[in-house]
DRENDO-1510 file (C-alpha; in Angstrom, 1 decimal, always signed):
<recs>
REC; n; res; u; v; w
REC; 1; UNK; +118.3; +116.8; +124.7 .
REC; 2; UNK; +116.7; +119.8; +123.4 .
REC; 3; UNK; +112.9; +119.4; +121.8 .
REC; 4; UNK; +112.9; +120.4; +118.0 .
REC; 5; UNK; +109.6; +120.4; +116.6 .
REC; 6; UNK; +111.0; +120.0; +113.4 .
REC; 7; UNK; +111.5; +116.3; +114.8 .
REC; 8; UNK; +108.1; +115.6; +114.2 .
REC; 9; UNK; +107.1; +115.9; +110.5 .
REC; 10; UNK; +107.5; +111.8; +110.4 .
REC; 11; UNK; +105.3; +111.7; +113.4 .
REC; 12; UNK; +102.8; +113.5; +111.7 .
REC; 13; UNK; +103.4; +112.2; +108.1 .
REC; 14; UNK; +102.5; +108.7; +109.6 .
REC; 15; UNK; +99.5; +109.7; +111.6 .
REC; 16; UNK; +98.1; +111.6; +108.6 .
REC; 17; UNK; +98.8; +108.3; +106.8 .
REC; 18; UNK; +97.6; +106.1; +109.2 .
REC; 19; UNK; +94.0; +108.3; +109.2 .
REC; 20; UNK; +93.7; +108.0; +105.5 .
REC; 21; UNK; +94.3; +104.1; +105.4 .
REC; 22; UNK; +91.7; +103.7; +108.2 .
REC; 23; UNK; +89.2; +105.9; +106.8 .
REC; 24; UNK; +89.9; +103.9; +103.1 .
REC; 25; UNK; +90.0; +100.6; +105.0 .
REC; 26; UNK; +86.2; +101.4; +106.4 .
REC; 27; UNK; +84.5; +103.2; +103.6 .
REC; 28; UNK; +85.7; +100.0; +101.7 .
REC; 29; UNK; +84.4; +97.7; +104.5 .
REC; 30; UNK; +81.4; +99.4; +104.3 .
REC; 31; UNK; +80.7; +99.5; +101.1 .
REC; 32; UNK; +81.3; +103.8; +100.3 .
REC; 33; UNK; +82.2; +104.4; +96.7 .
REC; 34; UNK; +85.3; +106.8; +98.3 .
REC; 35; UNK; +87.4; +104.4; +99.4 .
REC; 36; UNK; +89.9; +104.5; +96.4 .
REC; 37; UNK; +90.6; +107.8; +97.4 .
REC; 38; UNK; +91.4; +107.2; +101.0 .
REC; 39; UNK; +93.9; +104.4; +100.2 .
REC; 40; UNK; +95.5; +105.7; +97.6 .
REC; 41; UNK; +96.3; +108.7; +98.9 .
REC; 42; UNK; +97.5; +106.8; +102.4 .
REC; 43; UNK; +99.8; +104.3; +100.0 .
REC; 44; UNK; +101.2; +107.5; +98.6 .
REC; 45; UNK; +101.7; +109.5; +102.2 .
REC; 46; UNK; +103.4; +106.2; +103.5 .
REC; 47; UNK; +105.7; +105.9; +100.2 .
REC; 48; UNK; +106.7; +109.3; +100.6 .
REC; 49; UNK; +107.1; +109.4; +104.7 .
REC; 50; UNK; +109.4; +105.7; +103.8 .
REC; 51; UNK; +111.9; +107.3; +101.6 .
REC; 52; UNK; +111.9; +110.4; +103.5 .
REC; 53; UNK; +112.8; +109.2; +106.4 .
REC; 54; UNK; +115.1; +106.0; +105.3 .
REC; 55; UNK; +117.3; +108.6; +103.2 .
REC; 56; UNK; +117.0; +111.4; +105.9 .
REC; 57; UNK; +115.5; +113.9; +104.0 .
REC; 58; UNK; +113.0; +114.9; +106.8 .
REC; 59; UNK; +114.9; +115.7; +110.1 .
REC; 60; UNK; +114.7; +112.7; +113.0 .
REC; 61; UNK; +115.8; +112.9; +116.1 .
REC; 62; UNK; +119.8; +111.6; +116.5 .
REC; 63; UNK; +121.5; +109.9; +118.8 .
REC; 64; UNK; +124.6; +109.7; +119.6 .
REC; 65; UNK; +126.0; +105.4; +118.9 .
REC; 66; UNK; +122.9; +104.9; +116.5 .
REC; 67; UNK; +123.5; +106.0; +113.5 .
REC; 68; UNK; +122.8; +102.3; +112.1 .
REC; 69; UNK; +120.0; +100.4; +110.8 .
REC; 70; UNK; +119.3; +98.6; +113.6 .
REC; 71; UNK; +119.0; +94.8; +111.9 .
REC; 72; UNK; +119.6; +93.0; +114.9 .
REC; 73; UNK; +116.2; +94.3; +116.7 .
REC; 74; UNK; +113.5; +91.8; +116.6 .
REC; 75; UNK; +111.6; +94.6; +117.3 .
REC; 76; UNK; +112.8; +96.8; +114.1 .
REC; 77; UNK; +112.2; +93.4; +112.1 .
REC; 78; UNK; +108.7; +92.9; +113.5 .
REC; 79; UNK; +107.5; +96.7; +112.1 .
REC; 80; UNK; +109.4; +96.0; +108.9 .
REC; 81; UNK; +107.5; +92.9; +107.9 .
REC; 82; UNK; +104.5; +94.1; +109.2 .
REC; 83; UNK; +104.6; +97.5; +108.0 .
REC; 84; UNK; +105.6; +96.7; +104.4 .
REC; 85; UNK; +103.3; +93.7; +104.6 .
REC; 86; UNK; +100.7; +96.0; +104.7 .
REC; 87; UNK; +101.8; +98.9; +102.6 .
REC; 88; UNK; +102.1; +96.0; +100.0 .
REC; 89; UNK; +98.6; +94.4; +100.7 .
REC; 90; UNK; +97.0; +97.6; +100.0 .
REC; 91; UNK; +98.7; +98.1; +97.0 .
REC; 92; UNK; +97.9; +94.9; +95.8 .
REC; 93; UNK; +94.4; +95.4; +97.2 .
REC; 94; UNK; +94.0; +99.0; +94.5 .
REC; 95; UNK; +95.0; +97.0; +91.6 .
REC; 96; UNK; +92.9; +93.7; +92.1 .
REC; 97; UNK; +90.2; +96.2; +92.6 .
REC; 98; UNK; +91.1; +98.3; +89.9 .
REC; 99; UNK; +91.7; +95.3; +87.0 .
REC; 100; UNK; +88.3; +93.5; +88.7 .
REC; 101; UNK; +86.3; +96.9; +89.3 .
REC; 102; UNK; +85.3; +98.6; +92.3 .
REC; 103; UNK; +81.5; +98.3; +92.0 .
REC; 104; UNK; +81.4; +94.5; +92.9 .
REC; 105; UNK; +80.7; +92.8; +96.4 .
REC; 106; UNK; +84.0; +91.6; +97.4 .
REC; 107; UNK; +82.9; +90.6; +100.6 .
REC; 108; UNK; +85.7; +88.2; +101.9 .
REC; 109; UNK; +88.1; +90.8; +100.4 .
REC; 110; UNK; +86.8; +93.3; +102.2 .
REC; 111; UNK; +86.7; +91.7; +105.5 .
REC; 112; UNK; +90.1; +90.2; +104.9 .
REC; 113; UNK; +91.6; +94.1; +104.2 .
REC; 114; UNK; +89.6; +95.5; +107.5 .
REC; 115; UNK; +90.5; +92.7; +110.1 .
REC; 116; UNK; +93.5; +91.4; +108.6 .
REC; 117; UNK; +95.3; +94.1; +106.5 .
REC; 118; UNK; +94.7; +97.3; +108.4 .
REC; 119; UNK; +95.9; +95.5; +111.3 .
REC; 120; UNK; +98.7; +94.3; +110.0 .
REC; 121; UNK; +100.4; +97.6; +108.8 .
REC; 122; UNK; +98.9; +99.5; +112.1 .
REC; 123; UNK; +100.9; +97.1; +114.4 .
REC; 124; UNK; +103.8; +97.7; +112.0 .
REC; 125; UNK; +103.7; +101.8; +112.2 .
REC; 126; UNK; +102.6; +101.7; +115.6 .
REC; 127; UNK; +105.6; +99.8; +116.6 .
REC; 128; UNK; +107.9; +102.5; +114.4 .
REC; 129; UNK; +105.8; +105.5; +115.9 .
REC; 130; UNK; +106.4; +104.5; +119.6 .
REC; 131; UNK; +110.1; +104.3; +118.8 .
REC; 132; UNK; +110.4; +107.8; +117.4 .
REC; 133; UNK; +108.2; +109.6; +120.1 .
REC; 134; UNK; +110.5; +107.4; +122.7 .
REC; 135; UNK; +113.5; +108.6; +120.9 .
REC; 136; UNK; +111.9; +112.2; +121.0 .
REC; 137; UNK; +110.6; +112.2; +124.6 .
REC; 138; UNK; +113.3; +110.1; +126.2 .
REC; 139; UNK; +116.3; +110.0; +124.3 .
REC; 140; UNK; +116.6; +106.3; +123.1 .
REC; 141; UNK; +115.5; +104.2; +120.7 .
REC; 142; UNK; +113.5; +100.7; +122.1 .
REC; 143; UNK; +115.0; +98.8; +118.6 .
REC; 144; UNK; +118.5; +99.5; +120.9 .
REC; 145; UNK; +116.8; +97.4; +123.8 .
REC; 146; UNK; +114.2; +95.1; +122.3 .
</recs>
């Protein structure tokens, strides 16, 4: 299989996404007034790399026998309730804060987002990134196997 770089916009749409939702996910923990920013823009990256991708509008890596959604993974199940678990959480997370307003404590809230939420959608994408750089690198996808 022949490397196309072009392969790897997703790769780097999520990573880019992933960045912005950790550095949201601190500034929040910690109290930094920036944190809308950072999640907002990540919620808006991962919206846009989701439909990208799912419609194939940005090139992935094909091959040949899996051109399916692959439903009967456990694996591919596990990233999607994880990853749109979280994707979710932090949407619901802006507006709460949003309606409520972002200059008060939170403090469960914001412990909850950094040790449960960020977690959550971070084990989902990972999951979903290790399958396209295996698809990339090796030529198969682990939802196939797993």
């Amino acid at each position: 299989m022949q490397f196309q770089p072009d392969r790897l916009i997703n790769i780097l749409l999520a990573i880019i996404a992933l960045f912005l939702y950790y550095r949201g996910s601190l500034s929040f923990y910690r109290k930094n007034s920036d944190f809308l920013i950072y999640i907002s823009l990540a919620i808006f990256l991962d919206a846009i790399t989701a439909v990208l991708g799912s419609f194939g509008i940005t090139p992935t890596t094909i091959i040949p026998g899996s051109d399916f959604v692959p439903w009967n993974s456990v694996l591919f199940i596990i990233h999607v309730i994880l990853a749109t678990s979280g994707f979710f959480g932090f949407i619901t997370l802006i507006i709460y804060i949003l309606m409520k307003g972002k200059n008060r404590e939170y403090p469960r809230l914001r412990k909850f987002q950094y040790k449960i939420l960020l977690p959550t959608w971070l084990m989902g994408e990972s999951i979903a990134l290790i399958n396209s750089i295996v698809k990339i690198i090796f030529g198969f996808r682990l939802y196939d196997y797993v």
